[in-house]
C-alpha positions as CSV (number, residue, x, y, z in Angstrom):
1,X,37.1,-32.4,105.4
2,X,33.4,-31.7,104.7
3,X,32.8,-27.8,104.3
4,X,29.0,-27.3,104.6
5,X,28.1,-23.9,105.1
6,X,24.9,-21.2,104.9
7,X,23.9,-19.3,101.8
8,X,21.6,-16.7,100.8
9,X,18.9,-19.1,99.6
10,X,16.5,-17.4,97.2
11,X,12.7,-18.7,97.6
12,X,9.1,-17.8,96.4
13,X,7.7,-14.2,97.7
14,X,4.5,-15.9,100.0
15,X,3.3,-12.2,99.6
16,X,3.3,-13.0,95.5
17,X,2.8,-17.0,96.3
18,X,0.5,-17.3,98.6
19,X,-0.2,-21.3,98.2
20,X,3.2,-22.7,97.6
21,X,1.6,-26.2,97.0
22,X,0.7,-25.2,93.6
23,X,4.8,-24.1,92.4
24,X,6.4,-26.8,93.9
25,X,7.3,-29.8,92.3
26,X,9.3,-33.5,92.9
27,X,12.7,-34.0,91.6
28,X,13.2,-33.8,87.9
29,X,13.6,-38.0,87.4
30,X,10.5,-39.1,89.3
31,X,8.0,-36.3,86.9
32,X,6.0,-38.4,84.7
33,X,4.9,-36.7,81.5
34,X,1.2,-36.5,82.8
35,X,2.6,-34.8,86.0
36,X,4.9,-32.5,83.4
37,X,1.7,-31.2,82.1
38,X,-0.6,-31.2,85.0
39,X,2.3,-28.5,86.9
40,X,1.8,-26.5,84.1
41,X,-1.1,-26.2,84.2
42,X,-1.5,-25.7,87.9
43,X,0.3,-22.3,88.3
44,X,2.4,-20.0,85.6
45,X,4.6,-20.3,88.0
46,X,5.1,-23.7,88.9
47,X,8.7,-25.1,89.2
48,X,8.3,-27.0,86.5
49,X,9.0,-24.8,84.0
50,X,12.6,-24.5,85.8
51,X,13.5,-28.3,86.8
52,X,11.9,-29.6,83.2
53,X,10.6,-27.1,80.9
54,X,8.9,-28.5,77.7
55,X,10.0,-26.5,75.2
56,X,8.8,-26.0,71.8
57,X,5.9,-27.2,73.6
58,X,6.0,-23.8,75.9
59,X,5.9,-21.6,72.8
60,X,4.5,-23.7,69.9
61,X,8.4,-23.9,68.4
62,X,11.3,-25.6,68.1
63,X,12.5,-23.7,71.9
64,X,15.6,-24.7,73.6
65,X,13.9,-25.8,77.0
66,X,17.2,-24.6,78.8
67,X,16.7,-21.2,77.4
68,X,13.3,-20.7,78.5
69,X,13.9,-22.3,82.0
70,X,16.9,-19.6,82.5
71,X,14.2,-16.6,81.0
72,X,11.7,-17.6,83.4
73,X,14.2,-17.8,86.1
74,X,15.8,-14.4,85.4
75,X,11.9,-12.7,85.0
76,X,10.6,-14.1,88.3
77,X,13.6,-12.7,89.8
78,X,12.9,-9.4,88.3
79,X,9.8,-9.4,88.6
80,X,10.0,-10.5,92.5
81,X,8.2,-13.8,92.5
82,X,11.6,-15.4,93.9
83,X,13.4,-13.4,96.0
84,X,17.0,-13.8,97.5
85,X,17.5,-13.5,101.7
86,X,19.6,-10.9,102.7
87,X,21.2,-13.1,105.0
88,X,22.8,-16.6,104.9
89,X,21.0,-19.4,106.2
90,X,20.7,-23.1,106.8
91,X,17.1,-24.1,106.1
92,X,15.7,-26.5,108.4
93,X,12.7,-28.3,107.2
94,X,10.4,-30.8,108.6
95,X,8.6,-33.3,105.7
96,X,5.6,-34.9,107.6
97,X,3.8,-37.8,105.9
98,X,1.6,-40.6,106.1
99,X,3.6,-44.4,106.7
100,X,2.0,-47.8,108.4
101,X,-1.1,-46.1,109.3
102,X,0.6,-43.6,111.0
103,X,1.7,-39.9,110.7
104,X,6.0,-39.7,110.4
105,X,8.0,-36.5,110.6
106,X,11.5,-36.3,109.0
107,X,13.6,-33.5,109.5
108,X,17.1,-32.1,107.7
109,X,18.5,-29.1,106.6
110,X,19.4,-27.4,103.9
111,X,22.8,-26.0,103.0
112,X,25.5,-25.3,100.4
113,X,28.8,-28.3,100.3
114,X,31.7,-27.3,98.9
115,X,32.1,-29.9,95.6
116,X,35.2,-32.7,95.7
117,X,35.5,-35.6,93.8
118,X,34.2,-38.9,94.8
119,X,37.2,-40.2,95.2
120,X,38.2,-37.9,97.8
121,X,36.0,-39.8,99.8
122,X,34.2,-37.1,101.8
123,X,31.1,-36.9,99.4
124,X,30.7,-40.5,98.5
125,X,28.0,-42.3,96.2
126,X,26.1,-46.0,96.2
127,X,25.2,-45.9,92.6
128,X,25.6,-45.7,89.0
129,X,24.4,-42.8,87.1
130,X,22.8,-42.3,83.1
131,X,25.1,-40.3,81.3
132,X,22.5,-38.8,78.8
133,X,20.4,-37.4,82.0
134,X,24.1,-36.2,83.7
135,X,24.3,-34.0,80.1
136,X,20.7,-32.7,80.1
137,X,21.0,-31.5,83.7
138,X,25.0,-29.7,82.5
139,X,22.8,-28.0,79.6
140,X,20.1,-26.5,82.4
141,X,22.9,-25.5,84.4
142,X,24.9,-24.0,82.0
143,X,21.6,-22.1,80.8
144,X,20.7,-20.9,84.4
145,X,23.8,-20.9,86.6
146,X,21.6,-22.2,89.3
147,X,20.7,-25.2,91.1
148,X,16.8,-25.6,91.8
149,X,16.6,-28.6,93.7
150,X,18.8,-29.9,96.6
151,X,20.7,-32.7,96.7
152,X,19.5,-35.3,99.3
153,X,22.5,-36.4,101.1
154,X,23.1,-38.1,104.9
155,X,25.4,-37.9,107.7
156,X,25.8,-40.8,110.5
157,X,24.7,-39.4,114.1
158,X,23.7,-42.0,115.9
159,X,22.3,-39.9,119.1
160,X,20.6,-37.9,116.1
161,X,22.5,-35.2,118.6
162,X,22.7,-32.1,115.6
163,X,19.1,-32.4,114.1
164,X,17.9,-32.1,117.9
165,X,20.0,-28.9,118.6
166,X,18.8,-27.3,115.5
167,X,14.6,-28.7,116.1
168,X,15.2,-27.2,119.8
169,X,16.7,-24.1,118.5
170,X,12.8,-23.3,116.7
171,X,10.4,-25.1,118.9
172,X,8.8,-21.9,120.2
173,X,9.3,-20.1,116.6
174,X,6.6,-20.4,113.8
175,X,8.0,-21.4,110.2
176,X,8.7,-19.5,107.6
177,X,6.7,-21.8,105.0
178,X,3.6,-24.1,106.2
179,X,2.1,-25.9,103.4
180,X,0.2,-29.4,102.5
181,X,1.6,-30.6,98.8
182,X,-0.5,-32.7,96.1
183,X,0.2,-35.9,98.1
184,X,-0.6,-34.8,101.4
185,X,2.8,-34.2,102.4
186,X,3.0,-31.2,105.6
187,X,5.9,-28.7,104.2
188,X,7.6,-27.0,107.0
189,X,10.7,-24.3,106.9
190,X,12.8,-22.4,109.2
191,X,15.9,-20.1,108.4
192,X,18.7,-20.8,111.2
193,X,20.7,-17.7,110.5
194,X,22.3,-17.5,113.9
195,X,26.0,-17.3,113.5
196,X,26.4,-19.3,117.0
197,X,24.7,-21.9,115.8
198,X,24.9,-22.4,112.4
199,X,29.1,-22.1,113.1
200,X,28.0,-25.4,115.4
201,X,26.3,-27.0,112.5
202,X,29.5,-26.7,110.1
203,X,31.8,-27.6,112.9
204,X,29.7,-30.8,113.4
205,X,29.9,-31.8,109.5
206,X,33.6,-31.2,109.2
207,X,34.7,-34.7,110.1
208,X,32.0,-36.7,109.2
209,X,31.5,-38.4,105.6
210,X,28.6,-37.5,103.3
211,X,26.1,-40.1,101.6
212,X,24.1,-38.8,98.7
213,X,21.0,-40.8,99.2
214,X,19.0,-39.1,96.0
215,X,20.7,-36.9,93.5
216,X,23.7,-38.1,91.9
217,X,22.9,-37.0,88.5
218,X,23.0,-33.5,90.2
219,X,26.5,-33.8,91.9
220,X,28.1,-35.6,89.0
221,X,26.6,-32.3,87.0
222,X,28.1,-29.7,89.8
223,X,31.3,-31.2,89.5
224,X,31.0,-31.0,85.4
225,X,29.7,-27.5,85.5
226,X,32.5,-26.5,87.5
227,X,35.0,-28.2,85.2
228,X,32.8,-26.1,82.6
229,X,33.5,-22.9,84.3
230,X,37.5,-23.4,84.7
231,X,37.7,-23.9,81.6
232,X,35.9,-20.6,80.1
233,X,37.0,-18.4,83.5
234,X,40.3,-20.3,84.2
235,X,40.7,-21.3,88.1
236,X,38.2,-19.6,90.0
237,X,38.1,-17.6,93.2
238,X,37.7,-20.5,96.1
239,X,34.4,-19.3,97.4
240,X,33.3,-18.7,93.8
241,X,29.5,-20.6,93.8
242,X,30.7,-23.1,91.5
243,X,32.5,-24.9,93.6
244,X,29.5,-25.6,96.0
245,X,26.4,-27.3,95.7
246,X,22.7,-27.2,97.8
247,X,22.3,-30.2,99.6
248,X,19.5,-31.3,101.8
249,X,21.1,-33.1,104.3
250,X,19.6,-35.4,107.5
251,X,21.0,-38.0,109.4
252,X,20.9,-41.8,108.6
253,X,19.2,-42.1,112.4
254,X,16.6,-40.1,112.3
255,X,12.8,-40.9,112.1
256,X,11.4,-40.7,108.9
257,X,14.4,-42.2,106.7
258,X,12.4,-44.3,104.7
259,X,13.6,-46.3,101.8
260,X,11.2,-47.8,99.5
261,X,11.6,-50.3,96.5
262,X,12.4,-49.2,93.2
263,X,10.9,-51.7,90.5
264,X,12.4,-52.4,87.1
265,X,9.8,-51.8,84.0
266,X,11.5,-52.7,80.6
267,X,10.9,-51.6,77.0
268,X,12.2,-53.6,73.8
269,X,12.0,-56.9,75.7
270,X,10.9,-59.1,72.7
271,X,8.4,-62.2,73.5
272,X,11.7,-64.1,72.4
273,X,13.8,-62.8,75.3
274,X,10.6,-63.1,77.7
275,X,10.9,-66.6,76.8
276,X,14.4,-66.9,77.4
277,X,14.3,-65.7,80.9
278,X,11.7,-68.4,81.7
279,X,13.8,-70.9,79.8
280,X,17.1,-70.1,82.1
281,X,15.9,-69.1,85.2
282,X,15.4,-72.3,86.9
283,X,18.9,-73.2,86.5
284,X,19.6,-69.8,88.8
285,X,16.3,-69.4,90.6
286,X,13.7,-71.8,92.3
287,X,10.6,-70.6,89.7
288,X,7.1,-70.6,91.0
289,X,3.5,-69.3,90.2
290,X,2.2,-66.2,92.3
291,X,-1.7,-65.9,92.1
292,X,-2.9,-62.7,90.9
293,X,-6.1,-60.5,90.7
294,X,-8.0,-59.5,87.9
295,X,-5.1,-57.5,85.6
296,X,-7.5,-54.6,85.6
297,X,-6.7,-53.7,88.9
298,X,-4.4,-55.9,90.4
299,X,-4.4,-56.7,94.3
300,X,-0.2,-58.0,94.2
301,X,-1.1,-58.7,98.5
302,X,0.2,-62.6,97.9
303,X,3.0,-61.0,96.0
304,X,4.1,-58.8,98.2
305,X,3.9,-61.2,101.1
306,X,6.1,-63.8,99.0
307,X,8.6,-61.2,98.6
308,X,9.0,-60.5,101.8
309,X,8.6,-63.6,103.4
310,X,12.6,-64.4,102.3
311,X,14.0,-62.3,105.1
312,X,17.8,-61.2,103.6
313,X,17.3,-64.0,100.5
314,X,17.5,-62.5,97.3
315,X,13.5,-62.6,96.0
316,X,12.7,-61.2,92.8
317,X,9.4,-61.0,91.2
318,X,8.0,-61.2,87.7
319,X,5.5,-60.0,85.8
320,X,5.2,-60.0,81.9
321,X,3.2,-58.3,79.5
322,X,-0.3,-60.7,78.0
323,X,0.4,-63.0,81.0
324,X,-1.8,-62.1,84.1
325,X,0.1,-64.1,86.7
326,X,3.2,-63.1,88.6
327,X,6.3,-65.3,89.1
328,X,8.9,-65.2,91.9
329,X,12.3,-66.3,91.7
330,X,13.9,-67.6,94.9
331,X,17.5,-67.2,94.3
332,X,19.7,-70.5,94.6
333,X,22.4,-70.8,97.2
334,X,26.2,-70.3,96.2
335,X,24.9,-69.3,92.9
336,X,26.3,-65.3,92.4
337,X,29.6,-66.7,94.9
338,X,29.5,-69.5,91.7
339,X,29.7,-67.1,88.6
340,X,31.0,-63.7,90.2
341,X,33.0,-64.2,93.4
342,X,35.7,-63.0,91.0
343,X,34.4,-60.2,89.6
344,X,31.9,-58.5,92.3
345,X,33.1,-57.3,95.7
346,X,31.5,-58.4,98.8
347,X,29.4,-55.9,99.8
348,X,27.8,-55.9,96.8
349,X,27.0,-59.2,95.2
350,X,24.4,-60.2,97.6
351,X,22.2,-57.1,96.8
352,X,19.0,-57.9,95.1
353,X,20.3,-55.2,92.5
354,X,23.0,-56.8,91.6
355,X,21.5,-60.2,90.9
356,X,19.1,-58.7,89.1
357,X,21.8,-56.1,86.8
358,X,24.1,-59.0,87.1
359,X,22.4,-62.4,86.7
360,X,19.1,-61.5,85.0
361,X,19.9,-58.8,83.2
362,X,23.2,-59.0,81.6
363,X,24.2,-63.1,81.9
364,X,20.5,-64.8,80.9
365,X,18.7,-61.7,79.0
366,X,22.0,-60.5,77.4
367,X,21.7,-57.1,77.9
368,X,24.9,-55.1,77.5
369,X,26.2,-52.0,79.1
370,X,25.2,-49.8,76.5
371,X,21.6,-50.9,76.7
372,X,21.3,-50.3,80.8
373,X,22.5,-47.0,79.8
374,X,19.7,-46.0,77.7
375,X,17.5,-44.0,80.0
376,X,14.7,-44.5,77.6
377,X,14.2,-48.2,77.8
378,X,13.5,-48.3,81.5
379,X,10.6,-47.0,84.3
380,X,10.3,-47.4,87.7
381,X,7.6,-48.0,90.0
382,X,8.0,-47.4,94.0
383,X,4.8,-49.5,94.5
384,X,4.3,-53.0,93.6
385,X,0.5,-52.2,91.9
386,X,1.8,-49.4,90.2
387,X,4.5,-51.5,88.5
388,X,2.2,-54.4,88.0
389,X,-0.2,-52.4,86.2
390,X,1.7,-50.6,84.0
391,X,2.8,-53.9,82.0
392,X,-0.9,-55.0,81.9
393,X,-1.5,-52.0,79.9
394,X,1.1,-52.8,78.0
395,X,3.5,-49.6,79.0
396,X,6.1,-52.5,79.5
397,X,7.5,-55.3,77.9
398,X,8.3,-56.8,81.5
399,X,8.6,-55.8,85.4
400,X,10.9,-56.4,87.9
401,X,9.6,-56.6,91.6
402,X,12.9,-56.4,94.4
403,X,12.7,-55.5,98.0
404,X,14.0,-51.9,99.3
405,X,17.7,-52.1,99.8
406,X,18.6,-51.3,103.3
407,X,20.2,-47.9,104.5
408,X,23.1,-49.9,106.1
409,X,23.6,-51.6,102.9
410,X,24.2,-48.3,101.6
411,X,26.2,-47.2,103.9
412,X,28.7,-50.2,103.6
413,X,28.7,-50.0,100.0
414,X,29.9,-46.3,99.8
415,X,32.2,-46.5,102.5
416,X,33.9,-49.7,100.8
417,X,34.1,-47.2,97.7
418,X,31.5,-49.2,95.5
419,X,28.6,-48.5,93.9
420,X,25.3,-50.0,93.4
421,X,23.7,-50.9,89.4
422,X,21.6,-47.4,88.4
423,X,18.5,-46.8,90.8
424,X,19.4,-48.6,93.5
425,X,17.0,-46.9,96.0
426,X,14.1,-45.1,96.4
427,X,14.3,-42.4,99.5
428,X,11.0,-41.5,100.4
429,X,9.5,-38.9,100.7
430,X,11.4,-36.9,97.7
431,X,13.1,-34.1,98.7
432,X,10.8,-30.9,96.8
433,X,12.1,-28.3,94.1
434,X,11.1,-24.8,95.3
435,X,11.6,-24.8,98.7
436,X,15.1,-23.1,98.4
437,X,17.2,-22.3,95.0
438,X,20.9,-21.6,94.7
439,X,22.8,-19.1,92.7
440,X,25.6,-19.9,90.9
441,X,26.5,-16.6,89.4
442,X,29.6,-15.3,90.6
443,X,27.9,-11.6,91.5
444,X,24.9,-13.8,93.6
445,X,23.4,-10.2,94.7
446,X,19.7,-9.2,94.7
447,X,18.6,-5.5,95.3
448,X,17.6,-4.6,98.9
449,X,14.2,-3.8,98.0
450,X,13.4,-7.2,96.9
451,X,15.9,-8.9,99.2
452,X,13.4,-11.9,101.5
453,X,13.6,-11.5,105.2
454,X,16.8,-10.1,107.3
């Protein structure tokens, strides 16, 4: 049984923060280093000096960046820049943005889930995780007790029946926060603290499975800081805050679910293994030639059409470093049935992830499962230019190009208990850091005085 319930979110003081599109930031794992250092710059204090604090870089030492992501924490609190509400609240929010030409509005809420194992099946996953990013994020929250950014999860609700109560429930009510971010993103929030209906909204949730669409590094790091805290506190209280976790959560259904693709850019892929992968393909792959622009700024239009032109067909596209055309591979009938019927379930082995984790990666480029681990050696790229370019410039040795999965492939895939290769999807738009932050400390009290609205 799923408990989702309202918490006493603490947020920036809009009489201290009066623009909040200069503090708030994406999740952690999509922050380029340019966009590290162009938060700090923007505001002293900007998010980022929570979600990924530089370090030595902060104070011209050797700095523990944990340590000085929990001091800034505890001196904004002092010092009232975030403030906790008095009262617990789900926090509705409504992320408008700009798709196909037109303007899409997705809504969700924000709450606190109480933590149980995947295999529990009432907070499931669809994909692998990097275990060096899974022990970062434990040392953060060991050094701040805290989560910063919520978890983006989904519900099924076909009639889209709860968001509509909730939207309804504010229509004549002006929102607590009403900004425009960096991207041109419109930032909306309510606080639902009604207990009428914000007992509805837990009642709703308790019999319905949870899908983390974005943010599995941060469960899988709940559930180890908890483990964390047992083991120094012994068992805890059962509405101690460690055994809960702030989710953002919306329903598969609604406008404004948008997944985009997430394309593969490699490091350390020698000329020799580029080679190979030409070499081998064609016994896998129908190869051909994809004209493209001048590598300077690419236009990947005939790309992009050839991709997806395949309908369902598994189409994968190439592009190498000091080669300026692209290549697509058209993946052979029977071929994964052929070499992995065996080994790979169903619901996965026809996912353009898995042929590429699978067929490209480990059978013809010989990668093993401690290299798909390293964090380090890969990028991704939510737009086909974007990935293109960065292996002309030579970021990248080589670039993957895939379709978006599909939301009802993810949904069969975690419901079957399975999980997609690493960075499966792409959500878009993120869900932000420093809309709403969680305490995890056990007393979770502020002062009155500097307590946020009722």
């Amino acid at each position: 049984m799923a408990e989702v319930s309202p918490f006493r979110g603490i947020r920036y003081n809009t009489e201290k923060i009066t623009d909040l599109s200069k503090v708030v930031v994406p999740p952690f794992d999509v922050i380029s280093r340019e966009e590290q250092q162009s938060a700090y710059a923007t505001h002293p204090n900007n998010m980022i000096r929570l979600e990924l604090n530089r370090g030595g870089e902060e104070t011209g030492s050797g700095s523990d960046p944990h340590g000085l992501a929990a001091g800034h924490f505890h001196a904004w609190r002092s010092e009232g820049i975030l403030v906790q509400d008095r009262k617990p609240a789900f926090y509705l929010t409504a992320t408008g943005f700009e798709l196909g030409g037109g303007t899409v509005c997705r809504f969700g809420f924000i709450g606190r889930v109480r933590l149980t194992p995947f295999e529990e099946g009432i907070v499931v996953p669809h994909e692998k995780t990097f275990s060096q990013v899974r022990s970062e994020r434990l040392e953060l929250m060991r050094a701040c007790h805290a989560n910063f950014s919520p978890i983006f999860a989904m519900y099924r609700d076909p009639g889209d029946a709860l968001l509509k109560e909730i939207t309804d429930s504010v229509a004549a009510q002006a929102p607590d926060i009403d900004f425009v971010d960096a991207n041109g993103h419109r930032h909306r929030l309510w606080r639902i603290v009604g207990k009428a209906l914000t007992g509805r909204i837990s009642d709703a949730l308790k019999h319905r499975r949870i899908y983390i669409a974005d943010g599995h590094h941060r469960y899988e790091t709940a559930l180890a800081y908890r483990r964390w805290m047992t083991s120094a506190h012994g068992a805890l209280p059962e509405n101690h805050p460690a055994h809960f976790v702030m989710m953002y959560l919306t329903a598969m259904e609604t406008d404004g679910m948008v997944i985009l693709p997430a394309h593969r850019l490699l490091k350390s892929v020698s000329a020799d293994l580029r080679r190979r992968l030409l070499e081998r393909a064609p016994a896998y792959f129908h190869v051909e030639r994809v004209a493209a622009a001048d590598p300077a700024s690419p236009d990947c239009r005939a790309m992009k059409a050839a991709l997806e032109d395949g309908g369902l067909r598994t189409r994968i596209g190439v592009v190498m470093k000091h080669e300026t055309g692209l290549r697509l591979l058209r993946l052979r009938d029977g071929v994964m049935e052929r070499l992995f019927a065996d080994r790979i379930a169903p619901e996965l082995i026809d996912i353009d992830v898995t042929v590429l984790t699978r067929l490209i990666f480990m059978n013809i480029l010989g990668f093993d499962h401690r290299r798909l681990d390293d964090h380090r050696l890969i990028g991704y790229a939510s737009t086909l230019a974007q990935g293109v370019e960065k292996v002309f410039a030579g970021e990248y040795d080589i670039g993957f190009l895939l379709n978006p999965t599909r939301i009802d492939q993810v949904r069969r895939i975690a419901d079957a208990g399975l999980i997609m290769p690493r960075k499966a999807t792409y959500f878009y738009p993120k869900v932000i850091s420093g809309l709403v932050l969680n305490s995890l400390a056990p007393e979770n009290v502020d002062h009155p005085k500097r307590a946020a609205g009722n």
